[in-house]
N, C-alpha and C positions, 0 to 999 in steps of 0.2 A: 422556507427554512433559512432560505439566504438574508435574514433582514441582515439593511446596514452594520447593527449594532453586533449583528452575529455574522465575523468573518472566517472561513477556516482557509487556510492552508494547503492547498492539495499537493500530492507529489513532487516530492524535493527526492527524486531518484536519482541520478549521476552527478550533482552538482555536491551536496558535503563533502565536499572531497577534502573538508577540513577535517574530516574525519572519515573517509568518504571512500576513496580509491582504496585507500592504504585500512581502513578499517569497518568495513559496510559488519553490521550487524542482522541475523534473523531473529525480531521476536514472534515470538508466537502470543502476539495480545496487545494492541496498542492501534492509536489511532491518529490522525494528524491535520485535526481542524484549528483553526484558534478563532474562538469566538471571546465576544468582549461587551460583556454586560453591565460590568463596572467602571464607568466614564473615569472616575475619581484616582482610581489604585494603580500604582504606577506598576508596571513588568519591563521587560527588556524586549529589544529588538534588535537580535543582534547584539553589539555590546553598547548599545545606544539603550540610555533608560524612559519610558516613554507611558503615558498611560494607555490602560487595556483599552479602550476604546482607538486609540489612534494605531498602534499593534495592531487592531484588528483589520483598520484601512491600509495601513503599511502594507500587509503581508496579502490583502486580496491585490494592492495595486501590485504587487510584484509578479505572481503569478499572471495577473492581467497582462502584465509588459511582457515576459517571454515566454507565454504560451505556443505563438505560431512558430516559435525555434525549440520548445521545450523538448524535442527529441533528438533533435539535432547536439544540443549541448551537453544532452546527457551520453552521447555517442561519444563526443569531442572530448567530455572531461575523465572519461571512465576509460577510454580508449577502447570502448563497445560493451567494457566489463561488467555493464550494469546489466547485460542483456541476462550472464551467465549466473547471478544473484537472482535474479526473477526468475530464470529456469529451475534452480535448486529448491526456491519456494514454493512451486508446481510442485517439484518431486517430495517436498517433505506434505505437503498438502493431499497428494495424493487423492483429491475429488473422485469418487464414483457417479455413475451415473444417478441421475437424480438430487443431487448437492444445491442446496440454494446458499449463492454466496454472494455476498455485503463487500463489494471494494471501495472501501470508504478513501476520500483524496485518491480517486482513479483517474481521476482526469485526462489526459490521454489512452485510456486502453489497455496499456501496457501487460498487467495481471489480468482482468477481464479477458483479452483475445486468448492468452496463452491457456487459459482456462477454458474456454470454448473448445479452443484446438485439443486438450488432454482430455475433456468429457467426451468428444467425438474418437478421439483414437480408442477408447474404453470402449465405447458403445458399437465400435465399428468390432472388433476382437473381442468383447462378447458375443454379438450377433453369429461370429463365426463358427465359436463352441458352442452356441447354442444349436446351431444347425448341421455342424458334425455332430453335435448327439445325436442326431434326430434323423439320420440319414434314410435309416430302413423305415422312415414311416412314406405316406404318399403323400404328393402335392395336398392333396384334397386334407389330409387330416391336418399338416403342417399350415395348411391356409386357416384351419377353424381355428389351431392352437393360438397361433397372430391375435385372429378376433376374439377369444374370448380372454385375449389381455392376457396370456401368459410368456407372450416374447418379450423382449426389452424394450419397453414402453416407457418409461418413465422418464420425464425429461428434465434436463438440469438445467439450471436459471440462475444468471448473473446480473445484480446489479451496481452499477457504479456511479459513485453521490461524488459528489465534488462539491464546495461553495461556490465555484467561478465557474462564471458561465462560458470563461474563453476556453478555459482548458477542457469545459464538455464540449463545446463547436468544436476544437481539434479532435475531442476523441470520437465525435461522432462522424466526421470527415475522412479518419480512416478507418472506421466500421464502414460508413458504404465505401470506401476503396476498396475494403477486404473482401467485400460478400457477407460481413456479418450481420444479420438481423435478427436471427430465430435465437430465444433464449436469452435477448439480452436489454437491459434496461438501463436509461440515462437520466439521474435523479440529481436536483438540486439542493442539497441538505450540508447542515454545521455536525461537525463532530460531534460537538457537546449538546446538541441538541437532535437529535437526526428525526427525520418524518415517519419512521415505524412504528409497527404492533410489537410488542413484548414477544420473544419465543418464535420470531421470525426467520432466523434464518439458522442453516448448519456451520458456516465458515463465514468469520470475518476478518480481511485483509486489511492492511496499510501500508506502503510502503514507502518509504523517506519520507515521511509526512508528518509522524507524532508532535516532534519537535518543532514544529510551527505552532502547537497548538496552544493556546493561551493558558488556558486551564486544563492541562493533561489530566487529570483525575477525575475530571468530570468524561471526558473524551472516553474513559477504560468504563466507567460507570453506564455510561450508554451503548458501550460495546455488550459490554454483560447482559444488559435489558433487554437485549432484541437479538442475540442469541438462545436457541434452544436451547433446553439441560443438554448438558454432555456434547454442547457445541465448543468449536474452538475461534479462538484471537489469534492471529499468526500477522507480527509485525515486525518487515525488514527498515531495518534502520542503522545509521552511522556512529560509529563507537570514540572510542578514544585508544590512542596508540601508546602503547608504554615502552616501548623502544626509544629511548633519546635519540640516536642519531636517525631512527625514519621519522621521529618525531619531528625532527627539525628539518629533514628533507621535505617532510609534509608541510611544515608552517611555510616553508620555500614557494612549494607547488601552491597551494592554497592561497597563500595571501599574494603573489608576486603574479599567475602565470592564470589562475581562473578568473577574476576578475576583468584582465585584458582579453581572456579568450570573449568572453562575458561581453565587452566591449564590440569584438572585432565580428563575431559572429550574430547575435544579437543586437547588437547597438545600445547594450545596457550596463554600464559598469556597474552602478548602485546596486541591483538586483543579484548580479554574482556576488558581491562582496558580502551583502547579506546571509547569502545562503550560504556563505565558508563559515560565520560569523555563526549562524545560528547550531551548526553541529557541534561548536565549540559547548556552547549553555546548555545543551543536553546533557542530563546525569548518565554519570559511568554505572554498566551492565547491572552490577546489581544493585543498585536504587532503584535504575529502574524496573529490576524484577518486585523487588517490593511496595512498587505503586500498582501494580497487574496484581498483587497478592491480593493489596488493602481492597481492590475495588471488586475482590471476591471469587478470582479464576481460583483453582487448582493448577496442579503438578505442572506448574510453569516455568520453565526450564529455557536457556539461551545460546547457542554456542556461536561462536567466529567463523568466520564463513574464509577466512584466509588467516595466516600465520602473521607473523611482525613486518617478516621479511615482505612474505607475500600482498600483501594486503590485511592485515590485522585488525582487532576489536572490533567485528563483527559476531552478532548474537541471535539465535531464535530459541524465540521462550513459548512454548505448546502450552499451549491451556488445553482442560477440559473445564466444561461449565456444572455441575453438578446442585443440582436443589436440595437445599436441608430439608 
């Protein structure tokens, strides 16, 4: 799925901080590969105009350069606040046991672990009411109940696609750090193209990622295809700030102080500067709710995940998937 020609993009989480800190967005439906099929057609990279095909190498070498820091910077530039955007995405997500779910640009883990971690506190705190119901029966009956598959069996399953191969060695370096194996899968695939069966999974995630993607419509369109009916898109992403004065504090931070951190802690200035660059060319909240329309979600809705003050234009827009 990774050919050359087809590069995506994976997790751009604490870095748009050109829209980033100050305005993280939750949608619910979106995806952030950039693939580049069309050598010829020029697109942007950044505020650099460049053809889709060289976009497509652009944005894998970038991810390739500061994948072994990518969590580190996303610490550094968020001042950790990216952790607390991913945990509210958990809660609006709110997985059951049994949830098979698509973190498309997962690349380090980040949705995936925390997702592991909220399926097991579910399954552990139902086990429990299931077994204070079941108090006055005996071992022996509550043993057959187990085996004949009526306890909480059912198990949930994550997998996470990324185009770049560095950022699955990081994410898979801290799965075995964590203990994580069971339930979880490390798939090499393009947004716009992804390696699934139609009607595959219940939740599909992105986060900071869309807006790398060369061709976002194609990217929502394959989301669509390989979710269930009545699955959902749940995609966090960096908005745009309509406060003038945090506006301009933001171009300060953004263009002046990420690119050096960029530098000091990575060793990459080019790469930050891109990724302040590229939250800028992403369309304002609702454009993008009506490319998530056009490519067929329902009742897809966004909201800000902090204020102007606080961190502002952030948005999550809820699909449901629904078959005519």
């Amino acid at each position: 799925m990774a050919a050359r020609s087809s590069r995506a993009l994976w997790r751009l989480s604490g870095w748009g901080w050109s829209q980033a800190l100050l305005c993280p967005r939750l949608c619910w439906g979106s995806a952030r590969l950039l693939s580049t099929d069309k050598p010829g057609v020029a697109t942007h990279f950044g505020f650099e105009t460049v053809s889709e095909e060289e976009k497509g190498d652009k944005v894998y070498q970038v991810f390739e350069s500061v994948a072994k820091k990518y969590d580190v910077m996303n610490d550094s530039m968020s001042l950790g606040i990216h952790r607390i955007w991913k945990d509210l995405l958990l809660e609006k997500m709110h997985p059951f046991p049994g949830t098979k779910l698509l973190d498309v640009a997962g690349g380090t883990g980040d949705i995936a672990f925390r997702f592991i971690n909220y399926v097991k506190a579910q399954n552990q705190r139902q086990r429990q009411r299931e077994v204070k119901s079941r108090q006055n029966l005996s071992w022996d009956e509550i043993s057959k109940w187990y085996q004949n598959g009526q306890g909480p069996s059912e198990e949930s399953h994550v997998v996470v696609c990324d185009i770049n191969k560095e950022m699955l060695k990081v994410g898979k370096q801290k799965a075995k750090t964590l203990g994580h194996k069971k339930g979880l899968a490390w798939v090499v695939g393009d947004a716009e193209e992804l390696p699934f069966d139609d009607d595959k999974f219940d939740i599909y995630t992105i986060a900071f990622g869309i807006r790398n993607v060369t061709h976002i419509d194609r990217a929502l369109q394959e989301a669509y295809r390989v979710l269930k009916p009545g699955g959902r898109f749940l995609c966090l992403e960096f908005s745009q700030v309509n406060n003038p004065l945090i506006s301009r504090l933001y171009d300060l931070y953004s263009f002046q102080v990420i690119p050096v951190m960029g530098e000091v802690i990575a060793g990459d200035w080019k790469s930050y500067q891109y990724l302040v660059e590229s939250i800028r060319r992403f369309p304002p909240q609702e454009e993008f709710k009506e490319m998530i329309e056009d490519a067929g979600f329902q009742k897809v809705t966004y909201e800000s995940l902090t204020t102007e003050l606080r961190s502002s234009g952030g948005g999550r827009r809820q699909r449901s998937r629904n078959r005519k």
